[in-house]
MARKEMI-570117 format. One record per residue: z, x, y of N, C-alpha, C in turn; residue in three letters. Coordinates in pm, whole numbers, plus 50000, padded with zeros to 5 digits. Example, Ala and Ser with C-alpha at 12.3 -4.5 7.8 and 13.67 -1.06 7.14 Angstrom:
<nodes>
507805131949431507805123049550507805132049670ALA
507085128549775507145136749894507875129050003SER
</nodes>
This chain:
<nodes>
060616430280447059696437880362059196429280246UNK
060086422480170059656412480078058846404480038UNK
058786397780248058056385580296056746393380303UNK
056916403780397055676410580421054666415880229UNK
055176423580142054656422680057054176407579958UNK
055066394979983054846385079958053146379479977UNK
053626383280114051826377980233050946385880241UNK
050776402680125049706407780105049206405080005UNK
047866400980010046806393579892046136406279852UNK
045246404079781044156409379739044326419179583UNK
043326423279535043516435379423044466441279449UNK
045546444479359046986450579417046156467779352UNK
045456471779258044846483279258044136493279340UNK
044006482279391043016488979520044136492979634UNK
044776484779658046376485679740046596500479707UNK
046526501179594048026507379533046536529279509UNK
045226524279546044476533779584044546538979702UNK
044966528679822044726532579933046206536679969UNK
047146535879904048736541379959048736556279852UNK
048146556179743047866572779687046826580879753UNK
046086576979804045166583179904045736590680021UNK
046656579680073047036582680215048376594980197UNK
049056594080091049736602480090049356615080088UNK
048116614979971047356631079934047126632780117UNK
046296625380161046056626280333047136634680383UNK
048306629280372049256635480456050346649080395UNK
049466650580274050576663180202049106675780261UNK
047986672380221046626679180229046286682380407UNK
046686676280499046566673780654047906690380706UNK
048836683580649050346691280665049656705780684UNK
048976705880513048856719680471047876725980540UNK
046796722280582045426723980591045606729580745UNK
046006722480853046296723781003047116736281033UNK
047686742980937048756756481003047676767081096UNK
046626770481062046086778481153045526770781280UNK
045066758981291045166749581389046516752881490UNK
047246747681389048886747881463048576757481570UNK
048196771781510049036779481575048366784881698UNK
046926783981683046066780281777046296777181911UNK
047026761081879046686751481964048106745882032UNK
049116747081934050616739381910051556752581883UNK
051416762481941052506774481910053116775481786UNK
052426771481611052866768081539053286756981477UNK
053376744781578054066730881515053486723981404UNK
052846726181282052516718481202052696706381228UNK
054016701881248054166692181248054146675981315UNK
053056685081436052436677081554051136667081472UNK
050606672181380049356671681324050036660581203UNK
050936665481152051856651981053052336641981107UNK
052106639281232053106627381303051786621281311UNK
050756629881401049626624081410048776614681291UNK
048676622681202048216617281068048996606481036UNK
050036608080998051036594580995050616582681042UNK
050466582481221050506575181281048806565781246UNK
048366576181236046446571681211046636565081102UNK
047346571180987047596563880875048166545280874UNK
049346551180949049836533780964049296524781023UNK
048196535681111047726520181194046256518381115UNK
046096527881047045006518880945045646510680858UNK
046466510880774047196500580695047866483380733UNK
047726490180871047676474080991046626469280980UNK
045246475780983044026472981046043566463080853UNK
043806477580790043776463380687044166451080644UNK
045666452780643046446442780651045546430780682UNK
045546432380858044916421180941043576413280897UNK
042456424680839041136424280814041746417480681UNK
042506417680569042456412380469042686396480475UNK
043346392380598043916379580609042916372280672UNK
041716378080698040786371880743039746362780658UNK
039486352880650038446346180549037096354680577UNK
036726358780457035786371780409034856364980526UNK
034546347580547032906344580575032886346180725UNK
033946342880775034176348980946033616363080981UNK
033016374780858032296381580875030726381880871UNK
030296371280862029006367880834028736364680978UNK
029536353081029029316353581207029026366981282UNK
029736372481236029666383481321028946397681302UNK
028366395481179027636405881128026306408181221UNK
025466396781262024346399581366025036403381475UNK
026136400381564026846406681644026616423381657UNK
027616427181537028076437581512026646449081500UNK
025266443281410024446448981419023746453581550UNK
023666442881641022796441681760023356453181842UNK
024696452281848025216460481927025466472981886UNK
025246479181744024856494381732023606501281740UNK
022796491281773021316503281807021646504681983UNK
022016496882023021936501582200023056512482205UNK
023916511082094025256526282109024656539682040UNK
023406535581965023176545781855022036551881956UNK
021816543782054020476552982123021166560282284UNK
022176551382298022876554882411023986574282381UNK
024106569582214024986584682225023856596082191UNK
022376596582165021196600382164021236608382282UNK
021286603182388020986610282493022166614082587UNK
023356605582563024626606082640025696608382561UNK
026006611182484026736606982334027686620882408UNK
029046621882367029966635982362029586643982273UNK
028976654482296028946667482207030106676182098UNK
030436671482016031536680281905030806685481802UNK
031256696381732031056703881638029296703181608UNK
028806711481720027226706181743026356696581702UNK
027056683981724026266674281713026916664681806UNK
025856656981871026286646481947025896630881872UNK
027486630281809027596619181775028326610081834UNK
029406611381883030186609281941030456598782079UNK
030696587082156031116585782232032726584282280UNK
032376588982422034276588282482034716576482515UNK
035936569182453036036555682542036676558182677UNK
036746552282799037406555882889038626550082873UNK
038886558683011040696551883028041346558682887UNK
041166555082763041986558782685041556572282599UNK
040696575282612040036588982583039676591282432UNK
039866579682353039436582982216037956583782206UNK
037146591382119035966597282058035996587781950UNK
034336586581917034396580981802032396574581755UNK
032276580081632031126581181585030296567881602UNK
029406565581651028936551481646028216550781525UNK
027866559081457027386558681318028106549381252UNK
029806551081268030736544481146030386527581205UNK
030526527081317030316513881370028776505181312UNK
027776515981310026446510881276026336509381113UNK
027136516481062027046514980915027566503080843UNK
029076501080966029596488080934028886476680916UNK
028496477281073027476463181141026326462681016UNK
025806476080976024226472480882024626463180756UNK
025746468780687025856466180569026696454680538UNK
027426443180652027936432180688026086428080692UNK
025706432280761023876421680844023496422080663UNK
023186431380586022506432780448023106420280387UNK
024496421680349025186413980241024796398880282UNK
024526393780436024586384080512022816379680470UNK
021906389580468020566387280429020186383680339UNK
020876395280209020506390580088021056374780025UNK
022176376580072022656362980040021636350180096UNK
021136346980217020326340180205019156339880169UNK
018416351580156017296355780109016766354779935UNK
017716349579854018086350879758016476344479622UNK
015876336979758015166326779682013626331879699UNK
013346340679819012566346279893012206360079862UNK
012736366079754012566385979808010966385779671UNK
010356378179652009216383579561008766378879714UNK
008576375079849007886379479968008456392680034UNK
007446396579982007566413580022007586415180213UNK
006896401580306006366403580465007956398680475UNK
008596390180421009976383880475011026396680443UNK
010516406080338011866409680231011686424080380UNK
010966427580399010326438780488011136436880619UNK
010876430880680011156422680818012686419880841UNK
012936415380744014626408880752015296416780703UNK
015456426380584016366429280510015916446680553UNK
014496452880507014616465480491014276474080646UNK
013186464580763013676469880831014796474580938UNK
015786467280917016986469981011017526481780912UNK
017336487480802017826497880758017226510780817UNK
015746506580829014966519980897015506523281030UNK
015626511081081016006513081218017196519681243UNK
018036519681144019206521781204019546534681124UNK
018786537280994018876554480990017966561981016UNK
016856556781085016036565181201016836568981332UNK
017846560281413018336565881498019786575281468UNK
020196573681325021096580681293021026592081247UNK
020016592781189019176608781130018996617381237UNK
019036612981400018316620481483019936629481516UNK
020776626681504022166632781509022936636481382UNK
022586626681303023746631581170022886623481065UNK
021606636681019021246630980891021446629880755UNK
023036637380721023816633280600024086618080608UNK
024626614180714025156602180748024006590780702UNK
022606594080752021396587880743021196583780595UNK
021296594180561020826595680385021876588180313UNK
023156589180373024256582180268023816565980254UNK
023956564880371023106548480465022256545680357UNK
020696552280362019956550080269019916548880101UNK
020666557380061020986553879935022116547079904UNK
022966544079983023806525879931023266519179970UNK
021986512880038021566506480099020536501679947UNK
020026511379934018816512279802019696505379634UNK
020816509979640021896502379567022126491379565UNK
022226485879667022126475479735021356463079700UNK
020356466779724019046461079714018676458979576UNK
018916467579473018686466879337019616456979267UNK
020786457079328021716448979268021356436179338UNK
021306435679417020786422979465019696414679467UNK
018736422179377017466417479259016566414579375UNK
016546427479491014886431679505014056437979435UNK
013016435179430012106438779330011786454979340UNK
011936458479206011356474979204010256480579280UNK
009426473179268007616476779375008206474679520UNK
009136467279555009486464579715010016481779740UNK
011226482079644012146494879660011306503179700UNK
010466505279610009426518879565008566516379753UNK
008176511079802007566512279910008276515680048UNK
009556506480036010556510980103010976526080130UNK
011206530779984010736547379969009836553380040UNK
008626549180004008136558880057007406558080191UNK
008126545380229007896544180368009166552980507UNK
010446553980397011276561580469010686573280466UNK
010446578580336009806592380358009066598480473UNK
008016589280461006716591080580007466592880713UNK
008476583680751009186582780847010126593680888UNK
010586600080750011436611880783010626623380826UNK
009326624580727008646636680814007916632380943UNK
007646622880994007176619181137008156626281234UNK
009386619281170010536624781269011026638081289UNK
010936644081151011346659181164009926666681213UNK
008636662481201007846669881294008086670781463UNK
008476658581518008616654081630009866664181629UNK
010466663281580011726668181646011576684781655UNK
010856690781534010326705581542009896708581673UNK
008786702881706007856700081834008166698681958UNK
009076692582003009596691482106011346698282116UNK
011976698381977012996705982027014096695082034UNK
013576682882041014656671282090015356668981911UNK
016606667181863017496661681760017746678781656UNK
017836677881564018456687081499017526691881344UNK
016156695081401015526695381278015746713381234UNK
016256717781359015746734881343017136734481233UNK
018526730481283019986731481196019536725781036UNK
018426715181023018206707880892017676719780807UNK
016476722680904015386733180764016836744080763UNK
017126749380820018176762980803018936763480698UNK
020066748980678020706745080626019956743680452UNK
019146738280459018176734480343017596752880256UNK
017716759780375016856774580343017936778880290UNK
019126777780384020556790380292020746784580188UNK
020776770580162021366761680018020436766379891UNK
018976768679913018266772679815018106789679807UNK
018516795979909018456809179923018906813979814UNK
018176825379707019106834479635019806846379698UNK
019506845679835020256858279894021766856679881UNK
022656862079870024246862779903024186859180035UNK
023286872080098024126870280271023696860880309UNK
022726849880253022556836780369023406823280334UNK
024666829780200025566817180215025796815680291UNK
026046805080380027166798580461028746802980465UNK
029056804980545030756816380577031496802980533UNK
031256790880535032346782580517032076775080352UNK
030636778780283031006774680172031296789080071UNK
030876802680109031426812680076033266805980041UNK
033926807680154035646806780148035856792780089UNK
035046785880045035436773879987035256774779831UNK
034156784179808034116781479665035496795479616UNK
035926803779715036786815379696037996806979627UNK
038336793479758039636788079741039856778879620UNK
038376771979570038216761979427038496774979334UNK
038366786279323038556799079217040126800979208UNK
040306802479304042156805979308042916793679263UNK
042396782979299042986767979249043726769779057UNK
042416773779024042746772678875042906762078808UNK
043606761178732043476747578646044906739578771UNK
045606745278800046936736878831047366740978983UNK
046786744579005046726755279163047726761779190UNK
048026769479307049106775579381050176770079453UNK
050596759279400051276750479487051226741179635UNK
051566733379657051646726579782051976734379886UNK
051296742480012051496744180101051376757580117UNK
050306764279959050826780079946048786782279931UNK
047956775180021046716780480023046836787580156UNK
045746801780147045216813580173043686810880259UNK
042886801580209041706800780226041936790780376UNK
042746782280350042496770480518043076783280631UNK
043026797780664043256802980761041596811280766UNK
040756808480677039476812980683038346801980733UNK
039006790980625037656778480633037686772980760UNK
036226771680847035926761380916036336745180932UNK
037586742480959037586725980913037946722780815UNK
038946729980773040266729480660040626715180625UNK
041036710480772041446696680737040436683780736UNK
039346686880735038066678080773037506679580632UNK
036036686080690034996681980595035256695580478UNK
035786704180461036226710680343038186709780279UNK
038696696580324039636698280266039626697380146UNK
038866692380074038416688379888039276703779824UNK
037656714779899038636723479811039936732079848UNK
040906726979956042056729979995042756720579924UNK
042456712079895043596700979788042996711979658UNK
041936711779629042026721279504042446736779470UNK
042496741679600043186756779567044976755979568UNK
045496743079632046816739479631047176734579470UNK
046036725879406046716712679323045766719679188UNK
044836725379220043996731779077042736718279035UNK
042286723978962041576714278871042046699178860UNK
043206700478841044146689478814044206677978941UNK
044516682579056044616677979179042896671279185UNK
041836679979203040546673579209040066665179141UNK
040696662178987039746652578910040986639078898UNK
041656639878987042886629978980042036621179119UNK
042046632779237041166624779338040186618179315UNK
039036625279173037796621979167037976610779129UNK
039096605279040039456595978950039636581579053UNK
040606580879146040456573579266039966568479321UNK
038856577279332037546570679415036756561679291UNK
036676564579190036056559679108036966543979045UNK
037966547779044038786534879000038686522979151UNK
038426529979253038606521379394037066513679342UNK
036106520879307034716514379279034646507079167UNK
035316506779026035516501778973036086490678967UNK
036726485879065037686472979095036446469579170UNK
035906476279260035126464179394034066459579312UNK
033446471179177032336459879092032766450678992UNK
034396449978954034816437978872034786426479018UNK
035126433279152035086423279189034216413679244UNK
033116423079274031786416379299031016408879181UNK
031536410679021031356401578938032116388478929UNK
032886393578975034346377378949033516367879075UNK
033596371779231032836363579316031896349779324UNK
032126339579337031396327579302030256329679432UNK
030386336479492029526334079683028756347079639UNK
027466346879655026466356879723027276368279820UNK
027856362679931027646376280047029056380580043UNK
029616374979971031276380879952030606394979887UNK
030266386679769030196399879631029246412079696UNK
027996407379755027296418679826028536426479915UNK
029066418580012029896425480109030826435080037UNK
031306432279950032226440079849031706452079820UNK
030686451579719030276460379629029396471279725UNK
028976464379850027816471979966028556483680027UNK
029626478980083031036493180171031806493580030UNK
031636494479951032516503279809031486515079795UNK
030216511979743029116520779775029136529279821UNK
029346526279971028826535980117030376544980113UNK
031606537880126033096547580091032906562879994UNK
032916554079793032226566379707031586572779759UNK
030216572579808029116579579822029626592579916UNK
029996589080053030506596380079031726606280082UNK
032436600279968033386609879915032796616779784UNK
031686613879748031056625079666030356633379708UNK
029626628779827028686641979962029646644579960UNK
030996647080032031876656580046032266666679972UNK
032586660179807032916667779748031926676379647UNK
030236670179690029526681479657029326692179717UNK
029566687779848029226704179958030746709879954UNK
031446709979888032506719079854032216726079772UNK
032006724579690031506726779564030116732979577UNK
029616735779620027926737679692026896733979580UNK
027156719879569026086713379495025046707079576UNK
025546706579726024786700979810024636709279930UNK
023866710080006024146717880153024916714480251UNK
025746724180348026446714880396026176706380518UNK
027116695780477026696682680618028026684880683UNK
028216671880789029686669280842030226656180794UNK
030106653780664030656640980610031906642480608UNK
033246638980607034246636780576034606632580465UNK
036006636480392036766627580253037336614280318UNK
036836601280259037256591080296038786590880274UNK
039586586780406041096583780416041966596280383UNK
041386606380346042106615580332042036630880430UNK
040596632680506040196641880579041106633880743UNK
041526650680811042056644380962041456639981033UNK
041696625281031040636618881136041856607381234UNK
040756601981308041326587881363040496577681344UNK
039526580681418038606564081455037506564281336UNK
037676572681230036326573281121037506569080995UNK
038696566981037039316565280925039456549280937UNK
039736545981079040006533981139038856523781049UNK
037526529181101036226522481035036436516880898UNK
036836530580859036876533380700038216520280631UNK
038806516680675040276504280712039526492480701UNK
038676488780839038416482980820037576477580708UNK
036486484880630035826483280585037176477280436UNK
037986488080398038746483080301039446467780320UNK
039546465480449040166456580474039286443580395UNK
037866442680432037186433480436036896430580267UNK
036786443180220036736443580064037886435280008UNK
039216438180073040486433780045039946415180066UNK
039836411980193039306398080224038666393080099UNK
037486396380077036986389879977037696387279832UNK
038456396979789039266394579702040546386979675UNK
041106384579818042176375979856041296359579794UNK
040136363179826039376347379826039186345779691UNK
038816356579605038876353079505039886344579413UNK
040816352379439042266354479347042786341979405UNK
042196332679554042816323179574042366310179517UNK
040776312379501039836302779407040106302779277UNK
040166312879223040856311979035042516303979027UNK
043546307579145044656301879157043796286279172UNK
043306279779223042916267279324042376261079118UNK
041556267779064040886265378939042156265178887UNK
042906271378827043956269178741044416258778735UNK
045236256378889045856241478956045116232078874UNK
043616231578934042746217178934042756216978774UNK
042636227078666042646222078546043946216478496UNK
045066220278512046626215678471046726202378540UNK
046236200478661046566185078711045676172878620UNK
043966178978581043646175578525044426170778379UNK
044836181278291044856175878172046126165078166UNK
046856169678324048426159878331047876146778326UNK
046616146578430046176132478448045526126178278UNK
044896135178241044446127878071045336126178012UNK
046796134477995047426130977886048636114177967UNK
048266111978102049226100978126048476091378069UNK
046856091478126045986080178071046026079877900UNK
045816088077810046146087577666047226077777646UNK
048766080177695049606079377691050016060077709UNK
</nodes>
């Protein structure tokens, strides 16, 4: 154990985010699954805790591994990784496994795991970005190069993601737009970029009205109950969610003593936020909120410390896209937003979206290993230095 903590590098904060995370995961999973259980498992809660567990540890491998990797071995592979999510992102379009009405999904064979090609395409985009801007660095007042190379593989790839999961799309797009600002594309580029997605979103949601093909009829609906002043056109699952943030209180009802996950839709998914908050209160939610924000706070000291272009992009780009979507989550709990099917990063029951989600920490972890090994490497070279002046003085 020693050796092994010895040979883990990187921000030990961020470490020490992703092992408080995983626990809330597995106290919040426990609790959340009893009407599942009983469903499905004659009661066993505790089928669903082994499970989680297990998803858990083998993401903490997946980082591990991804951290020991030299950050730039992701730059190889970033056009890889891109190329090969538009042929998956168009392939689960028309063939994709159908869950919780949307076909996002493909099945792997033989081993039967599911799994979003979105998380895969989000990966691949935002490895291809960090990999662009970094060389592009000298080039982005050319708006035909900055267009071509950098902004359209974003269209592309949340045009085919919007057509299944356009929370997912939108998250894409606005870390992406983050992105880009920090990485000193020019405001007039942004601004066109805008409103070139725009144009693009209503092309698509007409098309899709029109023919019936992707999910525009679920979008406007969704969009109508969220602004509705009617009562009856809340939503049944953010109705029992904002019931269970009320009962929470400042300090909640204890661990394992919520009421509402035998009502809510997806207890342990995309509304566990406010099942950690009707358990943990007020208290429990702004401790989480705190987390996510301290996890982002380290990846932008660390994307400042960074001597390399596509490290620091790579860093600060999936820190982005992580937050972001743990704040969609925890606005449509809260019904500040309408609801999507985003998930709480590392903490909602998942497998292969958590896996993603690993890796992505992993790689963040990478770059920081590199850091912390270059400031060690600087230290050295100055102490040998002054050994060597004070022999020559001498």
């Amino acid at each position: 154990m020693e050796q092994l903590l010895n040979r883990t590098k990187g921000d030990k904060i961020i470490w020490g985010v992703v092992i408080v995370l995983s626990l809330i995961s597995l106290l919040a999973v426990y609790s959340s699954t009893s009407s599942l259980a009983y469903r499905l498992n004659k009661g066993h809660t505790e089928v669903y805790l082994i499970k989680q567990l297990g998803v858990l540890f083998a993401g903490l491998v997946i980082i591990y591994f991804c951290h020991k990797v030299n950050y730039t071995v992701y730059s190889n592979i970033a056009l890889l990784l891109f190329a090969i999510s538009i042929p998956l992102l168009i392939f689960t379009l028309f063939y994709g496994t159908t869950l919780n009405e949307g076909s996002r999904w493909i099945r792997l064979p033989l081993v039967g795991i599911t799994f979003q090609t979105s998380d895969l395409a989000k990966l691949g985009l935002f490895m291809f970005l960090a990999r662009q801007l970094s060389k592009m660095q000298n080039d982005l007042d050319n708006l035909k190069k900055v267009f071509i190379h950098i902004f359209l593989p974003v269209i592309v790839i949340c045009g085919l993601v919007a057509m299944a999961n356009l929370s997912t799309a939108l998250m894409i797009a606005l870390s992406s737009g983050v992105l880009f600002f920090i990485g000193r594309v020019r405001i007039s580029h942004l601004l066109i970029l805008a409103t070139t997605g725009i144009l693009l979103f209503g092309i698509l949601f007409t098309v899709s009205k029109l023919t019936g093909f992707g999910r525009a009829a679920t979008w406007e609906q969704r969009i109508k109950k969220f602004t509705s002043n009617d009562k009856s056109d809340e939503p049944f699952q953010v109705f029992h969610s904002k019931i269970a943030i009320a009962k929470g209180g400042l300090t909640g009802k204890g661990a394992g003593n919520s009421t509402q996950r035998n009502f809510l839709p997806h207890p342990y998914s995309d509304f566990i936020f406010a099942i950690i908050i009707e358990e943990y209160g007020l208290v429990g939610g702004i401790v989480l909120i705190f987390l996510y924000l301290l996890f982002l706070w380290r990846s932008i000291v660390l994307f400042r410390r960074c001597p390399f272009a596509f490290g620091a992009f790579l860093a600060v780009g999936l820190s982005f896209t992580l937050v972001f979507q743990a704040f969609l989550n925890m606005g449509v709990n809260v019904n500040l937003l309408p609801v999507t099917g985003l998930t709480l990063p590392l903490v909602s029951m998942g497998g292969s979206s958590i896996w993603f989600t690993c890796v992505a920490i992993g790689i963040i972890l990478s770059v920081s290993r590199f850091v912390e090994e270059e400031k060690k490497t600087m230290a050295e070279n100055v102490v040998t230095a002054n050994l060597t002046s004070n022999n020559e003085i001498e």
